[in-house]
N, CA, C and O atoms as a DFTB+ gen file, in Angstrom:
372 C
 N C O
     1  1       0.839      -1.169       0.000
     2  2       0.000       0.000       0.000
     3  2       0.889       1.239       0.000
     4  3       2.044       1.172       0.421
     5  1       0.341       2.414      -0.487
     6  2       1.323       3.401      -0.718
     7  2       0.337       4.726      -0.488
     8  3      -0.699       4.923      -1.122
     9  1       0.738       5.369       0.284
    10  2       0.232       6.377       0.713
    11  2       0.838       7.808       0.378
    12  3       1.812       8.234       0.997
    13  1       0.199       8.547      -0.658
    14  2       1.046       9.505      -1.254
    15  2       0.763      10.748      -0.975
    16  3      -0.262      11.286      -1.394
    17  1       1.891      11.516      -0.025
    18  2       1.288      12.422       0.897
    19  2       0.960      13.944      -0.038
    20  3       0.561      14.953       0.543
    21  1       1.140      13.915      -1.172
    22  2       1.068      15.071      -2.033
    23  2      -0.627      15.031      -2.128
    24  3      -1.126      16.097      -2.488
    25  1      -1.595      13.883      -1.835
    26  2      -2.860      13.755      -1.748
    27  2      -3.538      14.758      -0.947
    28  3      -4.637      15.278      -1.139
    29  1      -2.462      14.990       0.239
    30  2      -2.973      16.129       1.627
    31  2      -2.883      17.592       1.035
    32  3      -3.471      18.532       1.569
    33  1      -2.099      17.727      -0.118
    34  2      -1.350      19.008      -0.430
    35  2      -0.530      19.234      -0.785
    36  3      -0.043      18.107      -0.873
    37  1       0.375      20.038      -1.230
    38  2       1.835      20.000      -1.614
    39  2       2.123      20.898      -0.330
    40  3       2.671      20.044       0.366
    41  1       2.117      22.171       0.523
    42  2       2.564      22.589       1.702
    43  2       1.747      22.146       2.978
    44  3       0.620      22.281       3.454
    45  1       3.108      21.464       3.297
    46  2       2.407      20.400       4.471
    47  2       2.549      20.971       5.860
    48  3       3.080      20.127       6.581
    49  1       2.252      22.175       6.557
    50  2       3.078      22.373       7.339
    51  2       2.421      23.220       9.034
    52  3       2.888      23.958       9.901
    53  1       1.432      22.701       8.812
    54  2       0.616      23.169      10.409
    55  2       0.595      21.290      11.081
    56  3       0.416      20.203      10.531
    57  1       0.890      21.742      12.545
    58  2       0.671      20.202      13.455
    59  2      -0.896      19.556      13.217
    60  3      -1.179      18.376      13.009
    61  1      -2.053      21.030      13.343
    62  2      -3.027      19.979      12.998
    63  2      -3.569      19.374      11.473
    64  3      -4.220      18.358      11.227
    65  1      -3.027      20.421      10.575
    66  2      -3.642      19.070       9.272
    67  2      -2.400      18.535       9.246
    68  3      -1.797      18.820       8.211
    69  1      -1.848      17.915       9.951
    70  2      -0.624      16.720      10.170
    71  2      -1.585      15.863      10.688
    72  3      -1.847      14.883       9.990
    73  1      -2.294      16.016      11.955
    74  2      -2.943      15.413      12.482
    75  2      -4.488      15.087      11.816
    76  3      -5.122      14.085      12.148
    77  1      -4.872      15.846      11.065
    78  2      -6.122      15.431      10.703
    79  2      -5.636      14.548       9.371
    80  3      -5.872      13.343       9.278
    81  1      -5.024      15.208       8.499
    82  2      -4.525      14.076       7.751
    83  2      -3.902      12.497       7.968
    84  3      -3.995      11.612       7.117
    85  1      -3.355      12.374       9.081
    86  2      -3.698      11.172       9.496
    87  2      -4.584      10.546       9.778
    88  3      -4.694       9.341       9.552
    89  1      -5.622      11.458      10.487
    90  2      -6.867      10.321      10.708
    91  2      -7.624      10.523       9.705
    92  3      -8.737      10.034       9.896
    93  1      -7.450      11.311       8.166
    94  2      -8.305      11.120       7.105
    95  2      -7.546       9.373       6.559
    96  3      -8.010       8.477       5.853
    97  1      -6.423       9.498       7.187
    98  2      -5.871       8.318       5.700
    99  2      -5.946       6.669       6.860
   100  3      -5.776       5.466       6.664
   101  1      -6.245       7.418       7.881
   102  2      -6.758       6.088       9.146
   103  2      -7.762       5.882       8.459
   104  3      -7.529       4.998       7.634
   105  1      -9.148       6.418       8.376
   106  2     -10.353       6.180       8.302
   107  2     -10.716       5.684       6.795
   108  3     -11.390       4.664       6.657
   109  1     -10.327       6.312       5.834
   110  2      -9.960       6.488       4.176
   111  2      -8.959       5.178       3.548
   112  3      -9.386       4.377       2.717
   113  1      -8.225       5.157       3.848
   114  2      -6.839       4.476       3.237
   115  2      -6.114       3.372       3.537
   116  3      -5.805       2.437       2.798
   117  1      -5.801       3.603       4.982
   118  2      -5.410       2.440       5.665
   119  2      -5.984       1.049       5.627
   120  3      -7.192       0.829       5.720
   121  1      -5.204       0.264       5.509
   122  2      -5.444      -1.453       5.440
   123  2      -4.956      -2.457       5.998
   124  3      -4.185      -3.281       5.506
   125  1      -5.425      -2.419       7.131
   126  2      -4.602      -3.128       8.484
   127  2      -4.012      -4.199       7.826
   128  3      -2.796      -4.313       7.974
   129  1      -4.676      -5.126       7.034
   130  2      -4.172      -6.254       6.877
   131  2      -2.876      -6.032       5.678
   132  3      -2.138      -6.877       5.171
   133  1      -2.925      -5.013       5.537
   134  2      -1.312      -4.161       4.489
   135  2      -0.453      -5.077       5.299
   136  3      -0.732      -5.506       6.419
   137  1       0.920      -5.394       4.412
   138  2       2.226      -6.267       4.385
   139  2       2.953      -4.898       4.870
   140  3       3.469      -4.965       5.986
   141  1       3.060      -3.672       4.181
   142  2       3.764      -2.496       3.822
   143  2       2.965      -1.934       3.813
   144  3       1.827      -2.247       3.463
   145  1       3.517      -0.526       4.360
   146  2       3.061       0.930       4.550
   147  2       3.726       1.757       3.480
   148  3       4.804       1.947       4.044
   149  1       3.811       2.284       2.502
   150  2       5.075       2.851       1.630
   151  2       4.454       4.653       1.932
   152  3       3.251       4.901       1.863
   153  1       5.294       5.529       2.192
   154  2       5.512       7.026       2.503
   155  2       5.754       7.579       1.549
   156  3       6.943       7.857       1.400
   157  1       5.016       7.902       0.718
   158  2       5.581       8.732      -1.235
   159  2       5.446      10.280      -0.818
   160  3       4.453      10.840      -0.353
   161  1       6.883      10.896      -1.151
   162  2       6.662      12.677      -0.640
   163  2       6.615      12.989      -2.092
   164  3       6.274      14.151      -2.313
   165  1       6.852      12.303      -3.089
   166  2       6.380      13.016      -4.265
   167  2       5.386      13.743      -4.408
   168  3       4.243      13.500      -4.019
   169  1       5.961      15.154      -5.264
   170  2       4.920      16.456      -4.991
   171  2       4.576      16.931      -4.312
   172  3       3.502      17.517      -4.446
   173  1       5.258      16.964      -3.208
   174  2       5.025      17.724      -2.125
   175  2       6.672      18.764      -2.110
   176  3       7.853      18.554      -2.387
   177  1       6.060      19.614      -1.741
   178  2       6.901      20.900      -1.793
   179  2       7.681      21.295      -0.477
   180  3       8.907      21.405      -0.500
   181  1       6.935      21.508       0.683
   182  2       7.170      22.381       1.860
   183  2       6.208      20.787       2.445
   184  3       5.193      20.230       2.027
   185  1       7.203      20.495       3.624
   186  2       6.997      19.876       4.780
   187  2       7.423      19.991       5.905
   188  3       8.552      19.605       6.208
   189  1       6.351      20.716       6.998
   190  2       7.458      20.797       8.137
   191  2       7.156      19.882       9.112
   192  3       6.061      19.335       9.246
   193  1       8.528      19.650      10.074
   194  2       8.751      18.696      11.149
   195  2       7.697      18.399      12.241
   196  3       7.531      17.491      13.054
   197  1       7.016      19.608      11.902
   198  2       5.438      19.561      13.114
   199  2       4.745      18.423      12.106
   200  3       4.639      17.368      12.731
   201  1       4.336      18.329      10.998
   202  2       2.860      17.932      10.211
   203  2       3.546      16.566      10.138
   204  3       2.867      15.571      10.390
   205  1       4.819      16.440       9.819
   206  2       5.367      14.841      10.211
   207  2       4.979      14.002      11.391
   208  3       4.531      12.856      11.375
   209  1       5.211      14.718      12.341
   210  2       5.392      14.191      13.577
   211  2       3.756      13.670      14.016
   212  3       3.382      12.720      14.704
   213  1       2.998      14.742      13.289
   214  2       1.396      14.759      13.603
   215  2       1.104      13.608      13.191
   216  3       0.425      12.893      13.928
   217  1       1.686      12.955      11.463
   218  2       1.042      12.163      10.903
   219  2       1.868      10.586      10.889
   220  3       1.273       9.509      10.847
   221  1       3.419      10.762      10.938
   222  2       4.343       9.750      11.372
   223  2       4.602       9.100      12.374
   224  3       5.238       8.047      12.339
   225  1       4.052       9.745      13.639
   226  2       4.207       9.679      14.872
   227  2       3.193       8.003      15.193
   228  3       3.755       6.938      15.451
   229  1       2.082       8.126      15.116
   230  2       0.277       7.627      15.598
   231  2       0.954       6.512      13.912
   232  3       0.832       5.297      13.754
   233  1       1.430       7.244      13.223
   234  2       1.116       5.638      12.137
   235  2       2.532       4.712      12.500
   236  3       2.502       3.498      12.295
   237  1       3.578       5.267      12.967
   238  2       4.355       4.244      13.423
   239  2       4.212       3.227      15.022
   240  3       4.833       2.234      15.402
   241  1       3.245       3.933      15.567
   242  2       2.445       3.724      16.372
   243  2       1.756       2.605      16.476
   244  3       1.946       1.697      17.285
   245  1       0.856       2.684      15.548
   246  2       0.077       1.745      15.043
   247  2       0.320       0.322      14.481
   248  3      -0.096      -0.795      14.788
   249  1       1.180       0.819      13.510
   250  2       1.768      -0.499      11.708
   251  2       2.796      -0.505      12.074
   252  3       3.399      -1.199      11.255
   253  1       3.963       0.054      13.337
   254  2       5.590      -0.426      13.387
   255  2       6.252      -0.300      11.814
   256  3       6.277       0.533      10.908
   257  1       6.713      -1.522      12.059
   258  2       7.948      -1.557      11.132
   259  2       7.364      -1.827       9.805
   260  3       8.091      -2.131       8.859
   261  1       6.004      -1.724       9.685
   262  2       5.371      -1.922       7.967
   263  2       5.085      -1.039       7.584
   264  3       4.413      -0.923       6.559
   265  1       5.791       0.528       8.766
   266  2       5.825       1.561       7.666
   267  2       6.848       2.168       7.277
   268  3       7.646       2.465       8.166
   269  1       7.162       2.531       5.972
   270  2       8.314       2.456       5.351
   271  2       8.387       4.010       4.384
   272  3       7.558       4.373       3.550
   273  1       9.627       4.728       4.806
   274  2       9.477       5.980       4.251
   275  2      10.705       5.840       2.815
   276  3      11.794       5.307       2.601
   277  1       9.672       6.710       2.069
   278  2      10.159       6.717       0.510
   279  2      11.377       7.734       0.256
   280  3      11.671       8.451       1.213
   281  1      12.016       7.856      -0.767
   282  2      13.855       8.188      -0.836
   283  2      12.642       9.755      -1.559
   284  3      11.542       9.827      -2.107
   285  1      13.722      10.737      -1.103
   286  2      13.534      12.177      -1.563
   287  2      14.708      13.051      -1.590
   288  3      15.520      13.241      -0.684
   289  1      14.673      13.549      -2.754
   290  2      15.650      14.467      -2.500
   291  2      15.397      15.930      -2.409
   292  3      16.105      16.831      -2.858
   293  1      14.118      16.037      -1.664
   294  2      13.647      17.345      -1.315
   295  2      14.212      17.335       0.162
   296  3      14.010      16.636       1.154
   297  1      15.279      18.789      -0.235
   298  2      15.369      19.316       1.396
   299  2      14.663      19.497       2.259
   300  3      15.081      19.280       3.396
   301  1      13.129      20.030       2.028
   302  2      12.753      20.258       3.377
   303  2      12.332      18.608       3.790
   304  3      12.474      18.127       4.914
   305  1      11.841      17.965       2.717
   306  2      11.404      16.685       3.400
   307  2      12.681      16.043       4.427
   308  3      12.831      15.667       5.590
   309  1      13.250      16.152       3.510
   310  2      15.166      15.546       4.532
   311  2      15.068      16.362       5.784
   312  3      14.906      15.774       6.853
   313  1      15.147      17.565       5.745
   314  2      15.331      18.411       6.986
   315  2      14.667      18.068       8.254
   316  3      15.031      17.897       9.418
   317  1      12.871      18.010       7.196
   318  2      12.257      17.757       8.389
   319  2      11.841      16.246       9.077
   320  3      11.122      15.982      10.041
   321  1      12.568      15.435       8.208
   322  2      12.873      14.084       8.531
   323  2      14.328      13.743       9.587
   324  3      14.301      12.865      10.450
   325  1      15.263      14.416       9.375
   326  2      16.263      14.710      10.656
   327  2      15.844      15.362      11.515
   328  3      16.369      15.319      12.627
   329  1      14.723      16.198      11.235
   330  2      14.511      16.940      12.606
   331  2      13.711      16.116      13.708
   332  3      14.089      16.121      14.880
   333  1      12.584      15.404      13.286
   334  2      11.971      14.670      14.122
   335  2      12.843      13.546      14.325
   336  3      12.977      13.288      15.522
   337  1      13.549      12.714      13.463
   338  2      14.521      11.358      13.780
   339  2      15.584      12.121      14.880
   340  3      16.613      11.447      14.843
   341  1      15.696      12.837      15.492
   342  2      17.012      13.467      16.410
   343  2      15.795      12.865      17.727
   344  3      16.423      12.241      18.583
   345  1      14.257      12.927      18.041
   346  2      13.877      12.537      19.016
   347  2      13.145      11.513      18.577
   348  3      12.187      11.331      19.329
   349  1      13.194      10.556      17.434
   350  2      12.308       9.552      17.833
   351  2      13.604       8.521      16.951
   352  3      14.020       8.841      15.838
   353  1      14.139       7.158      17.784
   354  2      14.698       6.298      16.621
   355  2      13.891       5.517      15.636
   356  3      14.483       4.708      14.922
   357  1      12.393       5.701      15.506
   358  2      11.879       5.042      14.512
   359  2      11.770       5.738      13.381
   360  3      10.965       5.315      12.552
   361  1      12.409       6.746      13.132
   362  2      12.730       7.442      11.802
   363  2      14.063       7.903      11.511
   364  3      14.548       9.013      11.728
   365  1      14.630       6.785      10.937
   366  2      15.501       6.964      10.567
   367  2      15.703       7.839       9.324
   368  3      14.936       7.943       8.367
   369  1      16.969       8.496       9.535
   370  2      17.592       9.763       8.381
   371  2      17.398       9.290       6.883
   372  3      17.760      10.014       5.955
């Protein structure tokens, strides 16, 4: 399953549509019985470390290690992917 966060928007960057966008793609998207979780930042522009944490946080939570974040070479996604991985080790750089 692949969850493609450019669906929420391309500027991703208040804590609560971090948070509501998670529980749109809880209620919407999600498929417990999913093997894999896949994280697509394609098309997404501006992500900040708050709207991650809102929406990465509760789904690693949930699915562990069947969720799996996708390769980007968008800085802010990187940025704000080191920024939250400095306090959580389930997101790795």
């Amino acid at each position: 399953m692949v969850i493609r966060l450019s669906q929420f928007g391309n500027l991703l960057v208040s804590r609560p549509s971090g948070r509501e966008a998670y529980l749109a793609a809880k209620a919407y998207l999600l498929d417990k019985s999913a093997d894999r979780i896949d994280i697509d930042f394609t098309g997404v522009k501006v992500v900040a470390p708050s709207w991650l944490d809102e929406f990465l946080t509760p789904l690693k939570e949930e699915y562990g290690n069947k969720v799996k974040l996708g390769s980007s070479d968008n800085q802010s996604v990187l940025a704000s992917l080191a920024t939250i991985s400095q306090n959580k080790a389930d997101f790795p750089q």
